[in-house]
Backbone as CSV, one residue per row, in Angstrom:
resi,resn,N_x,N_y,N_z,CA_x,CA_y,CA_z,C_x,C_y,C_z
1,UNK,33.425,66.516,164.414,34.426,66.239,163.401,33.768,65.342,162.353
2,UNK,33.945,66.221,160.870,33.192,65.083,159.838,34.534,64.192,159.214
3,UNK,35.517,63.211,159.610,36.079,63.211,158.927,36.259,61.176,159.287
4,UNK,36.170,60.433,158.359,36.285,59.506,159.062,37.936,58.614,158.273
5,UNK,38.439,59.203,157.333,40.063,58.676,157.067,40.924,58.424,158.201
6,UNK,42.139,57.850,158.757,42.978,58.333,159.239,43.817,59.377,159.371
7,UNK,44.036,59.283,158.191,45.104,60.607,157.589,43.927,61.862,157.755
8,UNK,42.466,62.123,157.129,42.095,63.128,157.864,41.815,63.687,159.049
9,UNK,41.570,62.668,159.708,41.970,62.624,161.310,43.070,63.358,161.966
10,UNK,43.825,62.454,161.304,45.645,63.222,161.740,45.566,64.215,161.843
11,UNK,44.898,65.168,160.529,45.342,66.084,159.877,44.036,67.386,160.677
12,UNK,43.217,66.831,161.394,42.643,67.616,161.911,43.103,67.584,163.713
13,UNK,43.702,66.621,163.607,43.958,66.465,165.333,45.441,67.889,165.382
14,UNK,45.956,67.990,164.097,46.814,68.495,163.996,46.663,69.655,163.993
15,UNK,45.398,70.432,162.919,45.545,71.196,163.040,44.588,71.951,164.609
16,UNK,43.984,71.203,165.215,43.467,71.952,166.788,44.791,71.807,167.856
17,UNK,45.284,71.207,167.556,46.937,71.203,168.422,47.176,72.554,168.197
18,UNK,47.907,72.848,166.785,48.406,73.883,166.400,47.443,74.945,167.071
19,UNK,46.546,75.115,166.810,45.546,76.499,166.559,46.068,76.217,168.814
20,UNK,45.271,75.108,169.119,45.603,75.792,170.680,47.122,76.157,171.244
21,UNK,48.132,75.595,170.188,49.446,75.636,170.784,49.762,77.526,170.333
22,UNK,49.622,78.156,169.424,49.736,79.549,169.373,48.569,80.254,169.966
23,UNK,47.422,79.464,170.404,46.610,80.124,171.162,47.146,80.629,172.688
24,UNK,47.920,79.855,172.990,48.417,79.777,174.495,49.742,81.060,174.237
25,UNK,50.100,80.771,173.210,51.500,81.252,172.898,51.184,82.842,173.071
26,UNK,50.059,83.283,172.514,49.400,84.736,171.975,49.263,84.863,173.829
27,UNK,48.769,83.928,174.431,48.084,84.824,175.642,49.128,84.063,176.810
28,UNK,50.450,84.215,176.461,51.512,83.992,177.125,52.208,85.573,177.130
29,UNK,51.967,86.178,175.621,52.896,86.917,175.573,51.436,88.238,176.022
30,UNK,50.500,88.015,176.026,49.742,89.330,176.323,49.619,89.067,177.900
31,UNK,49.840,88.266,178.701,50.291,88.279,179.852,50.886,89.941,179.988
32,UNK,52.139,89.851,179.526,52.943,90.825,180.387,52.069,92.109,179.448
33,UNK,51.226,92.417,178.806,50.829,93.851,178.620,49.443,93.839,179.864
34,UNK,48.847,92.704,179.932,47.827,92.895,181.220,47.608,91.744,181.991
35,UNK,47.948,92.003,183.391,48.382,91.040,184.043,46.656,90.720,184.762
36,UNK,47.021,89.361,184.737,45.412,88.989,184.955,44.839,88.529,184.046
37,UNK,44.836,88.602,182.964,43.887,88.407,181.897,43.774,87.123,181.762
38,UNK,42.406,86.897,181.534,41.829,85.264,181.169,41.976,85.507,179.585
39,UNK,42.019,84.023,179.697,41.934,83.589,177.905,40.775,84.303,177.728
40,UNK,39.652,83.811,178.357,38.616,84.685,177.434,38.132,85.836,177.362
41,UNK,38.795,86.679,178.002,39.056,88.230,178.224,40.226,88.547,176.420
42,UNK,41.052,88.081,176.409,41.831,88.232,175.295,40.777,88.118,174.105
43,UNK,40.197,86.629,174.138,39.719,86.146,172.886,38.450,87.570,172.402
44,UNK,38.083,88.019,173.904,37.387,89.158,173.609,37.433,90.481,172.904
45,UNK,39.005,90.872,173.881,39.271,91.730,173.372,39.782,91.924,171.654
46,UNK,40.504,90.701,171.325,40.794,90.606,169.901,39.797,90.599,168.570
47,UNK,38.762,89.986,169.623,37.433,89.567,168.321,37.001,91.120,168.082
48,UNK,36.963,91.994,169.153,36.383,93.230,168.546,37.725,94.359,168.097
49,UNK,38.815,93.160,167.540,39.361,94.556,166.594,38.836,93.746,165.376
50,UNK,38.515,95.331,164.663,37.810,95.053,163.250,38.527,95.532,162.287
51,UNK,38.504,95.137,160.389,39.196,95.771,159.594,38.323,96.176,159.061
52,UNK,38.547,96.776,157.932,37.502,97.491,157.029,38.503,98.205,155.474
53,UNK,37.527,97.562,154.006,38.138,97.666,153.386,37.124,99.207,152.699
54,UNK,37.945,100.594,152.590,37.614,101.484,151.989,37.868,101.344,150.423
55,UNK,37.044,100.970,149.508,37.283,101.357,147.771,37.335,102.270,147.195
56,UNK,38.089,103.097,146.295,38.205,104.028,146.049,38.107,103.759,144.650
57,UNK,37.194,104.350,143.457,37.964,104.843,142.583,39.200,104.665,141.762
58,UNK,39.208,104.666,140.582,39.866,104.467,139.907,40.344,105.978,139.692
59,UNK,42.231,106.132,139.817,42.695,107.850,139.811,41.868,108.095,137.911
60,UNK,42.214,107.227,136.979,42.002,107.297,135.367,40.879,106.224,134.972
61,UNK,40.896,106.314,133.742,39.506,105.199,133.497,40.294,103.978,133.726
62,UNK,41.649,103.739,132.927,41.895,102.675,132.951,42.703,102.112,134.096
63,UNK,42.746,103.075,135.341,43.295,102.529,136.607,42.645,101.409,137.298
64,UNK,43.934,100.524,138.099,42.930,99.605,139.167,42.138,100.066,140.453
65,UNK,41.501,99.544,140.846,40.923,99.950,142.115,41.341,100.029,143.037
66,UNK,41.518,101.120,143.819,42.424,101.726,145.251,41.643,100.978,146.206
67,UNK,41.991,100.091,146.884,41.518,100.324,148.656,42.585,99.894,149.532
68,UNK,42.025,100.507,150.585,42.563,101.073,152.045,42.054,100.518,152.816
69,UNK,43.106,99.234,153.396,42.599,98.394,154.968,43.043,99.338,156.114
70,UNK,41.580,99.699,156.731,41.588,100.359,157.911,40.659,99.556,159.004
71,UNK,41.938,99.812,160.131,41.241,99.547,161.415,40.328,99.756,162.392
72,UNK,39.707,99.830,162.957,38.528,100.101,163.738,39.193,100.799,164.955
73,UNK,38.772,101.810,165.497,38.876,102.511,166.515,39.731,101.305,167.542
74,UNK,40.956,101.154,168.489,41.135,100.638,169.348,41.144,101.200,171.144
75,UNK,40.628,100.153,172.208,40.608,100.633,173.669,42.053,101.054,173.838
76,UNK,42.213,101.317,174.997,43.661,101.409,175.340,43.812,99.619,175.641
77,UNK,43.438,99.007,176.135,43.699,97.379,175.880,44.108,96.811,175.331
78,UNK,43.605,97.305,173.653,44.032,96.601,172.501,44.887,97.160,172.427
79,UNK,44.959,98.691,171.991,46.592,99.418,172.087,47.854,98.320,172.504
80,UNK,47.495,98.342,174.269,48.579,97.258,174.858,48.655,96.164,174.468
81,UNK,47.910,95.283,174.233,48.104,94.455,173.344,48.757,94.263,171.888
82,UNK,48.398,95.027,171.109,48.799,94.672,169.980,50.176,95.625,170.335
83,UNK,50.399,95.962,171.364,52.195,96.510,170.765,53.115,95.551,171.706
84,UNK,52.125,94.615,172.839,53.103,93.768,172.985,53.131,92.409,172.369
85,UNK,52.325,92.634,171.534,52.342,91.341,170.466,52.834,91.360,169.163
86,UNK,53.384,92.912,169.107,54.397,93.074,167.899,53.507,93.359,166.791
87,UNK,52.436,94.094,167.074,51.555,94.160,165.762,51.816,95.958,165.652
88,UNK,52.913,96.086,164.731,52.942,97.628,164.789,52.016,97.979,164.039
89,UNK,52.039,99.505,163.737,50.834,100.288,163.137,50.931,100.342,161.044
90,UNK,52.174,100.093,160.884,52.852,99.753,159.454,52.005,98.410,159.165
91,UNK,51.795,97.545,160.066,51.196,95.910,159.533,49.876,95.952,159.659
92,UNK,49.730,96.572,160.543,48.205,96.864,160.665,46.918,97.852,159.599
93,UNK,47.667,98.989,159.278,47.104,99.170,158.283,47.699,99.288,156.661
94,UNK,47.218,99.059,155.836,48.030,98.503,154.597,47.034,99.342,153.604
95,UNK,48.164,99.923,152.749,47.275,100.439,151.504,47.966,99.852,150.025
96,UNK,47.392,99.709,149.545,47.377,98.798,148.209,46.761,98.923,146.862
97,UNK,47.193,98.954,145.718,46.045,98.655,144.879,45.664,97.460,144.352
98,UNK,44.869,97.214,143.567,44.171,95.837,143.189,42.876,95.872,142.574
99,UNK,43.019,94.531,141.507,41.783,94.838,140.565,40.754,94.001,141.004
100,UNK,41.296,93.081,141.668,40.033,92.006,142.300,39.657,92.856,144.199
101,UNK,38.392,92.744,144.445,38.472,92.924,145.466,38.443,92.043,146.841
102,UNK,38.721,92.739,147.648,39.735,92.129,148.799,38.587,91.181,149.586
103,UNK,39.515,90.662,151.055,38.576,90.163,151.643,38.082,91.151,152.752
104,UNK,36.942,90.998,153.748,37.229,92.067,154.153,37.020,91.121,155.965
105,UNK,37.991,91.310,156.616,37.816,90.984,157.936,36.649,91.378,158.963
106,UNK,35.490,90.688,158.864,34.294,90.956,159.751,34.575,90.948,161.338
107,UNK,35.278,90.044,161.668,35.897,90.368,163.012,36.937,89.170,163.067
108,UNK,37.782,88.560,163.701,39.015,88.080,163.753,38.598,86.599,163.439
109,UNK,38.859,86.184,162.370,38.876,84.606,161.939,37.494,84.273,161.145
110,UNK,37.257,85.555,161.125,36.076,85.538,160.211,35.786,86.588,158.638
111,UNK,36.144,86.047,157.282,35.961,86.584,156.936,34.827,86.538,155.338
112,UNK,34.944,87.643,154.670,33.645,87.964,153.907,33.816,88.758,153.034
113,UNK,33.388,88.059,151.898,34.040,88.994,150.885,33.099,90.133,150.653
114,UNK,33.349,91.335,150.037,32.458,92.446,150.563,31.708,92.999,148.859
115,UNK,30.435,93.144,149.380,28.899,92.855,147.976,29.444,94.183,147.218
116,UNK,29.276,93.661,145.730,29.339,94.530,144.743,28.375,95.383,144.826
C-alpha cells in the first residue's frame, strides 16, 4: 500500500473490504450452480471468460464506427455460472456504435485499450 494520509488509508481499507465483501458474495451465489467449488476454482474459471471488441467499418463515409462486444467460447462451467449469477446472454454481448474506440477486456479486471 503506497498511501500514507489517513483518509487515503480509509479509503483503501475500504475499498479491499468491498472488493472481498462481493467477492464472497459472487462465490456464495456460484455455490449452488457447482457444489464444491473453491474460491480459486471460480476466480479461475471467470478469469478465462474473455471479451473481444470486433470493428467494423463505417456503413457510409461519414458513419461512426460499428463494433461488436463478443464473448469467447464458454465451458459448460461458465455456462452454469454465469446463468446462476444472472449474467444473461442480452448483457453479455452488446452491439453498439461509437466514434471513440472501446475498451477491450483482456481477461476479467483487466483491461486495454485496443492499437490503432
Amino acid at each position: 500500500m503506497y498511501h500514507w494520509t489517513d483518509q487515503k488509508i480509509r479509503v483503501h481499507t475500504f475499498y479491499c473490504m468491498l472488493g472481498i465483501s462481493l467477492l464472497q458474495y459472487i462465490y456464495k451465489k456460484a455455490q449452488a450452480a457447482w457444489a464444491g467449488l473453491s474460491m480459486e476454482q471460480l476466480i479461475e474459471e471467470l478469469e478465462q471468460i474473455m471479451q473481444f471488441a470486433v470493428l467494423y467499418p463505417p456503413q457510409d463515409e461519414k458513419g461512426p464506427n460499428r463494433v461488436a462486444l463478443v464473448l469467447s467460447k464458454e465451458t459448460l462451467a461458465q455456462q452454469g455460472l454465469a446463468k446462476q449469477l444472472g449474467l444473461d446472454a442480452t448483457s453479455r454481448l452488446i452491439l453498439r456504435n461509437s466514434r471513440k474506440l472501446p475498451l477491450v477486456r483482456a481477461r476479467a479486471g483487466k483491461a486495454r485499450t485496443p492499437e490503432a
